[in-house]
N, C-alpha and C positions, 0 to 999 in steps of 0.2 A: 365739899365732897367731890373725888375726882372719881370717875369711872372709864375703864377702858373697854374696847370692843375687839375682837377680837374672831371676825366671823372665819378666817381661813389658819389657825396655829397650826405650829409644827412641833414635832422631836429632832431636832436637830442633834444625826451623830457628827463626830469631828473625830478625824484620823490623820496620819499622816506618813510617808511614804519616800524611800531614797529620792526615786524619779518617775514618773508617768511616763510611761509607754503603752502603745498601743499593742491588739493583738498578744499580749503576756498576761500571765496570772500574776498579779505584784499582789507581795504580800505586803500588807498592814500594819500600822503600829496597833498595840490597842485603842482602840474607840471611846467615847467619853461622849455623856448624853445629858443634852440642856436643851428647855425647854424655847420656843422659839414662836414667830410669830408679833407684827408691829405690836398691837396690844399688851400683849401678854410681858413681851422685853419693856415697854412703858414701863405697867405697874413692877416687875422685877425691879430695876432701877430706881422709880420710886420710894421702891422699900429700901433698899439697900442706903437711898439719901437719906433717910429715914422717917420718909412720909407716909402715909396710910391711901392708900384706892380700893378699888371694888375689879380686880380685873372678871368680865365675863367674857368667855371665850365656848366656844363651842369642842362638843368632846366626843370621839367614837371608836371605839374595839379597844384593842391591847393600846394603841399607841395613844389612845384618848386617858385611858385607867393612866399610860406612867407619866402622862405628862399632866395632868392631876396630882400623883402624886408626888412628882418634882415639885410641884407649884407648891405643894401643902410643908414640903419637905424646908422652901426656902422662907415660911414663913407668909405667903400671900397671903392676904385676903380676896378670895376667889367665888365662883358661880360657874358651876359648868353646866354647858345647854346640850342635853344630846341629841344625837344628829344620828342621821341611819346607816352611813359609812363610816370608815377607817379615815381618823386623824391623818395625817401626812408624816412622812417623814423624807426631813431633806438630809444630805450629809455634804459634808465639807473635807476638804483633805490639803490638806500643806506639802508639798513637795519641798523637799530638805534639800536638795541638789541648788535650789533655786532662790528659794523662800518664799516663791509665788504660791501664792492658796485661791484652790480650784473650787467652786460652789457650784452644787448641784439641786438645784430647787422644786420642790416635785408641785404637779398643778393641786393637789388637794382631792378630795372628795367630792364626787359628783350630786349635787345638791339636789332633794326635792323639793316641792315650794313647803312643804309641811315644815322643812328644816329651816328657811331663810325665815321663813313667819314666825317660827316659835323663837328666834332668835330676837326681833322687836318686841314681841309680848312679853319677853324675860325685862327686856329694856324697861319697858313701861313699867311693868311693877317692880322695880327697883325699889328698895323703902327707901325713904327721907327721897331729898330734893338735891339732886347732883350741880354742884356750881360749871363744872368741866365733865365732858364727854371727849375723850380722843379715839377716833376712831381711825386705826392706822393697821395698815398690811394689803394684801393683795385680796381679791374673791373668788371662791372655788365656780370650779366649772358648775353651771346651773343654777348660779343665783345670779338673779337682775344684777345689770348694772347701775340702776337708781338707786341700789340698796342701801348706800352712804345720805345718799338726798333721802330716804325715808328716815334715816335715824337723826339727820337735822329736822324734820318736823317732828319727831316722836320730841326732841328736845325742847321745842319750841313752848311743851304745855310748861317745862319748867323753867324758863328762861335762860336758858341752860349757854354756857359760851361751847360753840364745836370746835375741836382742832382736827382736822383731816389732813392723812399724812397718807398717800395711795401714790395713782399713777394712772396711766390713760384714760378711757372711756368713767371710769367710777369718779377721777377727779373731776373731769369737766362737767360732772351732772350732782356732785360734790358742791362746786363750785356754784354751779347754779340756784342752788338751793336757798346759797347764803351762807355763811359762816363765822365763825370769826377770827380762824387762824389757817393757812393754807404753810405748808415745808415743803414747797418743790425743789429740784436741783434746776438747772440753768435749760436743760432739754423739756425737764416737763413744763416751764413755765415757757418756753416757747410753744409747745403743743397747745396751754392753756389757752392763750392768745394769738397765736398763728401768726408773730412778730417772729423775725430772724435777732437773734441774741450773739451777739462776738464780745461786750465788753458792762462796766460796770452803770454806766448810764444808760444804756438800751434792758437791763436786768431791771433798771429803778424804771423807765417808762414802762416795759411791762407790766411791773409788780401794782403804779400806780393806775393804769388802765382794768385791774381786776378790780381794784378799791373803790374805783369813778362809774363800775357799772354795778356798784353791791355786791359784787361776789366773794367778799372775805372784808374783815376791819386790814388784820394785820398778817403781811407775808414775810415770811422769814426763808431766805434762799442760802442753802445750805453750800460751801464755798469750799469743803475739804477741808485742809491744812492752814487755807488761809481765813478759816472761822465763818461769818456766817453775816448775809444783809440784814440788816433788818428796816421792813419798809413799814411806815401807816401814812395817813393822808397828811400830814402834818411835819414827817419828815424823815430822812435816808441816812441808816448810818452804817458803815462797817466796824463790824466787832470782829477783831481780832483774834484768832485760834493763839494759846501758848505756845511756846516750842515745844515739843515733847517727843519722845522716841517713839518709832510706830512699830507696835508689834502684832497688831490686828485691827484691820478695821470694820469686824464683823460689831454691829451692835453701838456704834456711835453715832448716827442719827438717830437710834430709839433711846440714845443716853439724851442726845441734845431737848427732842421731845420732854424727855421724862424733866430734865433738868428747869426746863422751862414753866410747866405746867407747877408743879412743885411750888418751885419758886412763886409765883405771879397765885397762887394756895397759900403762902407765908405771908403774901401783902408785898412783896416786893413792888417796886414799879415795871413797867414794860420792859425796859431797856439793862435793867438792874437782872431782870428775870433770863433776858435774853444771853446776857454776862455769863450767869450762871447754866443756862442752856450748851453755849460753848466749851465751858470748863469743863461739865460732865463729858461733854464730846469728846474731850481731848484726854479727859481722863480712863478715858473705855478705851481708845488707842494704846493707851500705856499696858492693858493686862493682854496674856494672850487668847487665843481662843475667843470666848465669845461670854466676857467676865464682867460686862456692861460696866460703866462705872463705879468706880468706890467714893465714900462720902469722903473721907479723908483727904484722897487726892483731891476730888472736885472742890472742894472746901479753900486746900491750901491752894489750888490754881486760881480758882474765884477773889478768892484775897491780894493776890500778886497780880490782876488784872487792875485797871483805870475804871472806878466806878465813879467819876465825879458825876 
């Protein structure tokens, strides 16, 4: 059983525009609205590979109701926590003159403690017993930054594996907690560790100095284009990204996520699973906008990679 978390979602509008200028009124293409948020893109993805999770994510006002029922609409299996604010809404916009795409990320709803609590107690009574818990995205103004480190002991009564996918203060007390999957990029895993990182054996010394003090089994350092480390205490490997055309790279580390979790759900092995984490990455690059992976591509990418 996989469950996602999902304490800060968004509506994510996506537009896009000849050119950005300052000081003008530029007019817009039409807008196009998908549901958004590290968790919530998890299980989205997930389903699309066409595994089953539990995405719970917290929900409030108009933009909590449509991003609800976007969820319902793509087929999730969902839990929505309510909360005393308005969901967020972030937007995106492509500049056509350029091709460069502009993200605008809003901080979320100001959290009371009534909201971050009721969002563990959803946790806890979860029915059955979750194998995987990914708890991935940013946290709104007003929730602890332990919040991560309390949803790895909330896991603990099930013996539950955590993958945490965040970023500054949440990761490193994430980190602390214990876990058993960490996805930094090369910056936050120098913040983790407070090492200076320039190359691929100072990435493997970090990676292996968070495993030697129990703060995660296995890190996986996400590498762009050139796919992705993967470290455990027993050994270093890079996996490869496919060639592929990029036509957005909104949503391919929550493909890599999804792909992985999934995977290593089927019985894969670690590294098998990891394979498969890359391929979904690379195959969310190929749609545009924010179309997370499709099974098909990820499937044929995964097959045309080196699983020996």
């Amino acid at each position: 059983m996989i469950v996602t978390l999902t304490i800060n979602p968004s509506v994510d509008a996506s537009t896009s525009i000849k050119q950005v200028v300052p000081d003008h009124k530029m007019r817009c293409r039409e807008a196009s609205y998908k549901p958004g948020g590290g968790g919530v893109n998890v299980s989205r993805a997930i389903h699309k590979l066409g595994g089953e999770s539990l995405a719970l994510f917290t929900c409030g006002g108009l933009h909590g109701q449509l991003l609800q029922q976007m969820l319902e609409h793509e087929g999730v299996t969902l839990q929505s926590i309510p909360i005393a604010g308005q969901t967020r809404e972030n937007l995106i916009v492509l500049e056509e003159s350029t091709s460069q795409q502009f993200r605008f990320d809003m901080p979320g709803p100001v959290f009371i403690e009534s909201d971050w609590e009721r969002c563990l107690e959803q946790l806890k009574a979860v029915t059955g017993e979750p194998t995987y818990i990914v708890a991935s995205g940013s946290l709104p103004p007003g929730c602890p930054k332990d919040f991560y480190a309390r949803v790895v002991e909330v896991a603990k009564k099930w013996n539950a594996r955590v993958i945490v996918d965040t970023s500054g203060e949440a990761l490193q007390l994430a980190a602390d907690a214990g876990v058993y999957l960490l996805k930094p990029n090369s910056r936050e895993l120098e913040e983790l560790t407070g090492r200076e990182i320039a190359n691929e054996d100072e990435i493997k010394a970090a990676a292996l100095q968070l495993i030697d003090e129990g703060r995660t089994k296995v890190v996986i350092v996400s590498l762009g284009g050139e796919g992705a480390l993967l470290i455990t205490k027993e050994s270093t490997e890079h996996i490869p990204a496919p060639d592929v055309p990029v036509l957005s790279v909104v949503g391919a580390g929550d493909s890599l996520v999804a792909g992985v979790v999934y995977s290593l759900a089927q019985g894969r092995s670690l590294r098998q699973s990891v394979q498969f984490g890359v391929a979904a990455g690379a195959a969310a690059v190929m749609n545009p906008e924010r179309e997370l992976c499709e099974r098909e591509d990820t499937e044929r990418l995964f097959k045309s990679m080196d699983k020996n």
